[in-house]
C-alpha positions in Angstrom: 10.4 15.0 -2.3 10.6 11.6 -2.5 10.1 8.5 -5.3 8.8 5.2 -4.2 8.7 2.4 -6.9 6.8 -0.8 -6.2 7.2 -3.9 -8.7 4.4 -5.8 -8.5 2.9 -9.0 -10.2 0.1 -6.5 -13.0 2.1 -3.6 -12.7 5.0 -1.3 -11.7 3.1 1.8 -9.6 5.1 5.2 -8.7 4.5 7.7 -6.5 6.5 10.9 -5.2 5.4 12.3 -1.5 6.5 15.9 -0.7 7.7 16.9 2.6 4.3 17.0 3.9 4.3 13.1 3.1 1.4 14.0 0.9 1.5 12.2 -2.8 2.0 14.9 -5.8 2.4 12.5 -8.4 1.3 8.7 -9.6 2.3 6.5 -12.4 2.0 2.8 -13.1 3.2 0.7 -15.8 1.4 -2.5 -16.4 3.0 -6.1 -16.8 1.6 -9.4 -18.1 2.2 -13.0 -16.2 2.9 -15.9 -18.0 1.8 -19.7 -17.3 3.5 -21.8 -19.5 2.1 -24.9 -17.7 -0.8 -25.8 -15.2 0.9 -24.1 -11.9 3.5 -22.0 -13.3 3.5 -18.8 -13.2 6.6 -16.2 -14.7 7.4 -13.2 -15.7 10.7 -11.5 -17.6 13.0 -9.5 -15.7 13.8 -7.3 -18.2 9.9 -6.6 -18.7 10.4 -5.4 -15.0 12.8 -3.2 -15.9 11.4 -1.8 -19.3 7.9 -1.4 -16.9 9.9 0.9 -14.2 11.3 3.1 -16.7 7.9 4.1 -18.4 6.2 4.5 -14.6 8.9 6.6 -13.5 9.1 8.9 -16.7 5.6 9.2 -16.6 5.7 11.3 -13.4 6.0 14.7 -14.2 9.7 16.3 -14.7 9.2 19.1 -12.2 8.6 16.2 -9.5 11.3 13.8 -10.3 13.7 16.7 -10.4 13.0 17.2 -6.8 13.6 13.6 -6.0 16.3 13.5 -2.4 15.9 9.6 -1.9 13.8 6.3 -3.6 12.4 3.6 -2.4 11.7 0.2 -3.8 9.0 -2.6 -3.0 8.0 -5.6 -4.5 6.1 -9.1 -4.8 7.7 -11.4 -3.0 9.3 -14.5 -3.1 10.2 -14.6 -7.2 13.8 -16.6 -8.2 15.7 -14.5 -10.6 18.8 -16.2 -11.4 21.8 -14.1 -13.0 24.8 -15.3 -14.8 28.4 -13.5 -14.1 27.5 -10.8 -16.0 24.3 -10.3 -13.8 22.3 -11.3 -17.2 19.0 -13.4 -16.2 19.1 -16.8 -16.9 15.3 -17.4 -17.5 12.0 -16.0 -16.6 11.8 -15.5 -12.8 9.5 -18.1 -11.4 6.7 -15.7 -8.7 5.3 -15.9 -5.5 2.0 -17.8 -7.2 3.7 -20.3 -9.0 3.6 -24.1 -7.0 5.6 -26.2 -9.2 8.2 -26.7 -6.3 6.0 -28.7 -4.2 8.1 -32.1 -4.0 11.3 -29.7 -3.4 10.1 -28.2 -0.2 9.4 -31.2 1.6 12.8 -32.4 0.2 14.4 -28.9 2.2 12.9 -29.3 4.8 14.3 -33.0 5.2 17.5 -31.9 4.5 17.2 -29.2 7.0 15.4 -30.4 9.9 15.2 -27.0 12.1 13.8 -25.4 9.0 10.4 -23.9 10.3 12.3 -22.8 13.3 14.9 -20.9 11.5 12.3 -19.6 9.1 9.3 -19.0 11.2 7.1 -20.6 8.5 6.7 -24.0 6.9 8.7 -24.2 3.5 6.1 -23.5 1.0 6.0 -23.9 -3.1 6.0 -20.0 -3.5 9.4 -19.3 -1.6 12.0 -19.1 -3.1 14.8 -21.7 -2.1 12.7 -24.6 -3.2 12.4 -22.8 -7.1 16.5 -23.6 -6.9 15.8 -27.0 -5.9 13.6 -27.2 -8.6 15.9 -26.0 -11.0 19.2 -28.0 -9.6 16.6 -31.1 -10.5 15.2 -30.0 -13.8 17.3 -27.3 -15.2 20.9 -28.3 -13.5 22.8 -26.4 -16.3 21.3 -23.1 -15.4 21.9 -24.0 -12.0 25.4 -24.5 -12.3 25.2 -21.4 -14.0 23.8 -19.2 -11.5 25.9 -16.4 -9.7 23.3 -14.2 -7.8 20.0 -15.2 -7.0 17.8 -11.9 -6.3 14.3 -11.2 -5.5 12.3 -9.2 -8.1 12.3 -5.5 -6.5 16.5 -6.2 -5.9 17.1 -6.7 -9.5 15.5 -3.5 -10.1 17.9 -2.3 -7.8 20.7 -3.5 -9.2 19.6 -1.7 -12.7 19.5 1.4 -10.7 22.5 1.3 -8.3 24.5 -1.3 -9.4 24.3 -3.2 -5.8 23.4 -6.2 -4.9 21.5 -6.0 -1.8 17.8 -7.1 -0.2 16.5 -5.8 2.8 15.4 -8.3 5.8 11.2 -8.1 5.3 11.5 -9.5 1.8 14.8 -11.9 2.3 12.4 -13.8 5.7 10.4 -15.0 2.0 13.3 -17.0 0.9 13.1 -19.2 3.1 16.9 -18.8 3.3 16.7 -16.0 6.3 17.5 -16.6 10.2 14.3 -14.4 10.8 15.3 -14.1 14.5 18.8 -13.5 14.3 17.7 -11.5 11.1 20.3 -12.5 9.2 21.3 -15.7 5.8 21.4 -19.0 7.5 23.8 -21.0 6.6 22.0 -24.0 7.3 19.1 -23.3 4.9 21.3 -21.7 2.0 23.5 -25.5 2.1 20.4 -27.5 2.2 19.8 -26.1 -1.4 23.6 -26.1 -3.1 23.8 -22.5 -2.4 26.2 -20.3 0.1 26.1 -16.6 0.8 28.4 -15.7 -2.4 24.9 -16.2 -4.5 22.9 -13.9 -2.1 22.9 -10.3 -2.1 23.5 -7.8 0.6 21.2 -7.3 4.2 20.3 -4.3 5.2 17.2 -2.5 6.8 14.8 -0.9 4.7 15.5 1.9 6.3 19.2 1.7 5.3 20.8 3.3 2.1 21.7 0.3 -0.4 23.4 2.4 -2.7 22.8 5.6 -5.3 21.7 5.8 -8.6 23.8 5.2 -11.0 24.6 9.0 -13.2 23.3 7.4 -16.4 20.4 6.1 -14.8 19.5 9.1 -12.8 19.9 11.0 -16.0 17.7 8.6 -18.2 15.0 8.7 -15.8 15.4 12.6 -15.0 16.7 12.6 -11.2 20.1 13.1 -10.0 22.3 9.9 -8.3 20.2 10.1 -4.7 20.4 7.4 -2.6 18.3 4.1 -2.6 16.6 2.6 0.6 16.7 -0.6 1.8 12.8 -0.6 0.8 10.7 -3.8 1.4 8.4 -6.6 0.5 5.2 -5.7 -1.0 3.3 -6.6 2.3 6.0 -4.6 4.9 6.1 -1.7 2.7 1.9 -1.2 2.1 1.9 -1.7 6.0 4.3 1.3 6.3 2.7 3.3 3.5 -0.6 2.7 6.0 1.3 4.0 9.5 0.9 0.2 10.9 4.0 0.3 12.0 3.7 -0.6 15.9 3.1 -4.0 17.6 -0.7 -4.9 17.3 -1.3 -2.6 14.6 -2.6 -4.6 11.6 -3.2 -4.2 7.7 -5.7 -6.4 5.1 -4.2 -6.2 1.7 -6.9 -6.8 -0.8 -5.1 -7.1 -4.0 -4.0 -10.2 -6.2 -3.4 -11.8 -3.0 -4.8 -11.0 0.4 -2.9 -10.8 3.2 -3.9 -9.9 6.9 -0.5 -8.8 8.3 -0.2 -7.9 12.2 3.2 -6.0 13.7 4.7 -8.4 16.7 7.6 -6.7 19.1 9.4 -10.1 18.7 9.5 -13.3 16.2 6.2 -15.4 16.7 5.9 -18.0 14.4 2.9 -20.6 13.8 4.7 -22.1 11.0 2.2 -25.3 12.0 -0.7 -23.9 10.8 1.1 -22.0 7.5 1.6 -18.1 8.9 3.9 -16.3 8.1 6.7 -14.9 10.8 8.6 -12.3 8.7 11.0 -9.2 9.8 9.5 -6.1 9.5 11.1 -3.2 6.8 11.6 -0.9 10.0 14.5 -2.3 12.3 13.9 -4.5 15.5 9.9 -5.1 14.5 8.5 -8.5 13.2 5.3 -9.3 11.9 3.0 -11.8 11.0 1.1 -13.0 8.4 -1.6 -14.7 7.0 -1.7 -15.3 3.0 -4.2 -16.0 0.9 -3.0 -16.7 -2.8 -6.3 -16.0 -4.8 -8.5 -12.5 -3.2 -9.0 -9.9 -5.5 -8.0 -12.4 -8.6 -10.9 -14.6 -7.7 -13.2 -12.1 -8.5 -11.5 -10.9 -11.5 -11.4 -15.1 -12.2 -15.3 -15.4 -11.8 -15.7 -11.9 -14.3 -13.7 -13.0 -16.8 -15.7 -16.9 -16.7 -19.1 -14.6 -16.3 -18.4 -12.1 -19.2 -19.0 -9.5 -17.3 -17.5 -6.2 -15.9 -16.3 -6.9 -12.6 -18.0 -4.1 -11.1 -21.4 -4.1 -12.7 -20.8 -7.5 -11.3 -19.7 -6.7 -7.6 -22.8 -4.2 -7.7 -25.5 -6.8 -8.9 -24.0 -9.3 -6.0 -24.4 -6.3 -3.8 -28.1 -6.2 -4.6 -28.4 -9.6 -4.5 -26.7 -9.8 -1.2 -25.9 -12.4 0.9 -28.4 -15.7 1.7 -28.3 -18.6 3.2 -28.9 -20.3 -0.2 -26.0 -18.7 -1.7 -23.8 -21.4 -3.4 -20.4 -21.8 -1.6 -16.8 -21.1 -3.7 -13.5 -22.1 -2.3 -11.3 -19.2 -3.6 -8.0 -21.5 -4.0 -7.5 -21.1 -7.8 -3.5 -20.9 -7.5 -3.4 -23.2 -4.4 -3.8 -22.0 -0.7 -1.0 -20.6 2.0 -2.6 -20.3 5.2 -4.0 -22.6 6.7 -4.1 -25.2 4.4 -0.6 -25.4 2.7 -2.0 -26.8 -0.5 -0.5 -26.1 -3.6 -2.7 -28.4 -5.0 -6.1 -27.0 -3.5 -8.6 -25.9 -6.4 -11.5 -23.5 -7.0 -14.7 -25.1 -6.3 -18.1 -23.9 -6.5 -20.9 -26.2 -4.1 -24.4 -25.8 -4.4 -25.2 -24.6 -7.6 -28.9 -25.2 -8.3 -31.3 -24.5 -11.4 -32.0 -20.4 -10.1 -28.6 -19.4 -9.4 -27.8 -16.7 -12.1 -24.0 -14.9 -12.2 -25.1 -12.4 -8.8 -25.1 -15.7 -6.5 -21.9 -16.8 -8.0 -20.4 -13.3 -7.5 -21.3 -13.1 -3.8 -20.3 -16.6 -3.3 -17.0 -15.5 -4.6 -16.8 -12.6 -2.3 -17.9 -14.3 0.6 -15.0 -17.3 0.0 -12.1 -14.7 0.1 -14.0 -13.5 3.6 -14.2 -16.6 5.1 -10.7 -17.3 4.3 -9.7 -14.7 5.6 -10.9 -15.4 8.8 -9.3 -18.6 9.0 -5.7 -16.7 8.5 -6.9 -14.2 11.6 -7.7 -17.6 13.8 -3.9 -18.9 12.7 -2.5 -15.4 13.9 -4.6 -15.3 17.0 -3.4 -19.3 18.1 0.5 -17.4 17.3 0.0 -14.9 19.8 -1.3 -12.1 17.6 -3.6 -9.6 18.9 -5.4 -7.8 16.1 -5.8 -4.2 16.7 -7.1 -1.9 14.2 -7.3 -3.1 10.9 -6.7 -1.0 7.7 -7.3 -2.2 4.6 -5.6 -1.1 1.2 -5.4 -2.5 -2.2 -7.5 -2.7 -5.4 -9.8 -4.5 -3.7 -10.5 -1.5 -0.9 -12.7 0.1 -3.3 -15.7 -2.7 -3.3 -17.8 -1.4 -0.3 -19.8 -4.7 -0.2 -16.9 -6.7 0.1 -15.9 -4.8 3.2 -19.2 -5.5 4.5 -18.7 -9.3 4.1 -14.8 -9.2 5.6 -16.2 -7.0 8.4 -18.2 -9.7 9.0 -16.3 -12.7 8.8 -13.9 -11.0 10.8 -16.4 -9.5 13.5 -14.2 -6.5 13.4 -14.4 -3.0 11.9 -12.4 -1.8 9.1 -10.6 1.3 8.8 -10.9 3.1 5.0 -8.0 5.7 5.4 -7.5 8.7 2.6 -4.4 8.1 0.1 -4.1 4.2 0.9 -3.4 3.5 -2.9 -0.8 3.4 -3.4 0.1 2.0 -0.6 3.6 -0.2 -1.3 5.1 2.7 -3.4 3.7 5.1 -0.4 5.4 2.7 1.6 8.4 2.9 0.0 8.8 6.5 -0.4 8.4 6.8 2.9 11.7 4.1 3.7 13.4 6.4 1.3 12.5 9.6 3.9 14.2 7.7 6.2 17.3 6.9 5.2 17.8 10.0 4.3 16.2 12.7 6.8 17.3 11.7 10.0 13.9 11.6 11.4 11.8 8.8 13.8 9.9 6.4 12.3 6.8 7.6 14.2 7.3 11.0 12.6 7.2 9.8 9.1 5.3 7.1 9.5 2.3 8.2 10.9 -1.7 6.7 9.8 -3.6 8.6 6.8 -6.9 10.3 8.0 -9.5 8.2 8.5 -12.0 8.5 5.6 -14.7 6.0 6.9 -14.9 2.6 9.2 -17.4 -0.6 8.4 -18.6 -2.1 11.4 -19.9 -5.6 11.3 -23.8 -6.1 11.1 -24.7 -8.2 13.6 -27.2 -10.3 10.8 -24.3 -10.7 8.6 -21.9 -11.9 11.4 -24.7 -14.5 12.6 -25.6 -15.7 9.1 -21.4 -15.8 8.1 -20.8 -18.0 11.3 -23.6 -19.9 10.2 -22.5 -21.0 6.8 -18.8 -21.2 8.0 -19.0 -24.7 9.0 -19.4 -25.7 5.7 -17.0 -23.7 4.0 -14.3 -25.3 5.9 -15.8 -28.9 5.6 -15.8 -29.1 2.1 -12.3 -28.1 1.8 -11.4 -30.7 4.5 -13.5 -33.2 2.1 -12.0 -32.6 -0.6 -8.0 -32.8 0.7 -8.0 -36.0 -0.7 -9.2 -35.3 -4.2 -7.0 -32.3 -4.8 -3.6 -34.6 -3.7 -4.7 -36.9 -6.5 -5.6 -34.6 -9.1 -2.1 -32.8 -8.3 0.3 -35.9 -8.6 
């Protein structure tokens, strides 16, 4: 069998696959974010930790006993700074947090070839412009910083002792040589930094290191080895057998992501996509981010006071109208295409009648229609969409597939045991470092439980009402710079 643990931003989720590659067991462990100003957002590494205990003891005994190999996954992009003694120095700053906005345009005039290097524009969430940040604001911890890793690599380091990253999560440092696939120089001098503060590269398919006897004891296994593992993102696209060039994943979770496998490194960094290694060696992808999916909705519940999906089904009875109010889903900022950390929420066209169903659809339909501004970015990069898959919390809100089929005007594939799909993901990098077997024997796509094809009414009244969406955010540019500053 094998473990797969996947650190993400609400909680730390396990799974063990048998040999089959069927899941046996599943645990989570939940986690708590902390904004201690407008635009922060944090979390405690040792919370990590303490969280990935309780979700791998809570698998059952007989399965962890008959662990061979584990794989880790994680959120992206998160700056966890350790002291000599590999101690953190603070919270970690995440992936969602934009308080580093002045710092990237500062790397990226330091470091003129950034984008190329990089494959993406240098954006708040990475992680090298959280060091500038904290050179500028917190310069004693700076000075006292040995080892910068990202979340899912400190959780390694608990278990194994090594420091080490594999290539899918390091391309979100925005310290990687994505096509060379290795640290660049360049980019780690441009923040005060050298390779003596960064872990390890390997593949996710690699072996990082084994579990340390007390560890493996504590948590029930014996000292297996650890894979390379991946980002969040590479890993769920694993879990979901999108694993070859054209293939292509929508991750509907705190974030949404449409993420498409390229043969070689295609960036658009012009228009904010992503071009990041793959977890699986000599593969790429791409990717479109949007900060705020599935968190939108819970966002507009919470405001609402009522239970997201008693919500989700009234706004599925209500269904889409042309005089449904418009919402731009950028509560944390926006990635693609906009860049805009300081981008806002906005709801447009509220009127005396609309009652909590027209804001929930309104909602929905925001996180569609943003997502089909992330496929155009991919398509103007050279991306060809193929079959799309979609995983995440959000996966289970049939009339929000409906909408993104829409926007998207292409079908999407609903596949048996998608959730969950990093941890699957991982487990399944674990397999491989271990078993000696291809990737397309492991890696292969879970049955297909249903598709949504686009109604053609939906598609025509979505392209209808599109115009707007994207003029209003155009509109407002102005106003979020200046409420920002």
């Amino acid at each position: 069998m094998y473990l797969g643990i996947d650190l993400g931003t609400s909680s730390v989720k396990t799974v063990v696959l048998d040999e089959r590659g069927s899941p046996v067991a599943q645990a989570s462990a939940p986690l708590s974010v902390s904004r201690p100003r407008p635009g922060y957002s944090e979390q405690d590494p040792e919370a990590w930790w303490r969280a990935t205990l309780d979700a791998v003891t809570a698998l059952p005994l007989s399965a962890r006993a008959a662990v061979r190999a584990v794989g880790v996954s994680g959120q992206m992009h998160g700056a966890t700074l350790l002291d000599e003694r590999d101690r953190p120095l603070r919270p970690a700053i995440l992936w969602n947090d934009g308080r580093a906005d002045a710092e990237c345009r500062e790397l990226e005039r330091r470091v003129p070839g950034a984008r190329a290097i990089t494959g993406t524009i240098v954006m708040p969430g990475f992680t090298a412009p959280k060091l500038l940040w904290i050179a500028r604001h917190e310069p004693d911890l700076f000075q006292s910083t040995c080892t910068v890793l990202l979340p899912k690599d400190f959780i390694r380091l608990r278990l194994t002792g090594e420091k080490v990253s594999d290539l899918s999560d390091a391309s979100g440092t925005a310290w990687l040589d994505v096509a060379q696939r290795d640290w660049s120089d360049a980019m780690l001098e441009g923040t005060g930094l050298s390779r003596v503060h960064m872990p390890r590269l390997i593949e996710g398919t690699a072996i990082s290191g084994r579990l340390r006897p007390e560890i493996a004891q504590q948590l029930g296994l014996t000292p297996v080895p650890v894979a390379g593992g991946g980002g969040d993102n590479a890993a769920s696209a694993v879990g979901l057998g999108v694993v070859a060039p054209g293939q292509t994943v929508l991750s509907l979770g705190t974030s949404g992501v449409l993420f498409v496998v390229t043969d070689r490194f295609r960036p658009n960094p012009q228009q904010a996509a992503h071009a990041f290694c793959h977890c699986l060696p000599a593969r790429w992808h791409q990717m479109a981010v949007l900060l705020s999916a599935a968190s939108t909705l819970d966002w507009v519940a919470q405001a609402l006071g009522s239970p997201l999906t008693a919500l989700v089904e009234r706004a599925s009875e209500r269904g889409l109208r042309r005089e449904t109010p418009y919402m731009l889903p950028y509560l944390t900022g926006e990635r693609t295409p906009h860049n805009d950390p300081n981008a806002s929420g906005v709801l447009f066209g509220l009127r005396a009648d609309t009652d909590p169903a027209d804001i929930a659809v309104a909602a929905l339909e925001g996180v569609a229609l943003a997502l089909a501004d992330g496929r155009d970015v991919l398509r103007a990069a050279g991306g060809t969409l193929g079959d799309i898959s979609v995983t995440g919390g959000g996966a289970r809100l049939a009339f929000w597939g409906e909408l993104i089929a829409a926007a998207l005007n292409s079908p999407l594939s609903y596949r048996t045991d998608s959730e969950p799909g990093a941890a699957r993901g991982a487990a399944r990098l674990a397999r491989l470092s271990v078993s000696g077997e291809s990737i397309e024997e492991v890696c292969g796509e879970p049955q297909l439980r249903r598709t949504v094809v686009p109604d053609a009414s939906l598609v025509a009244l979505l392209a209808e009402r599109r115009p707007l969406f994207q003029r209003l955010y155009r509109q407002l540019q102005d106003v979020f710079q200046e409420s920002g500053t």
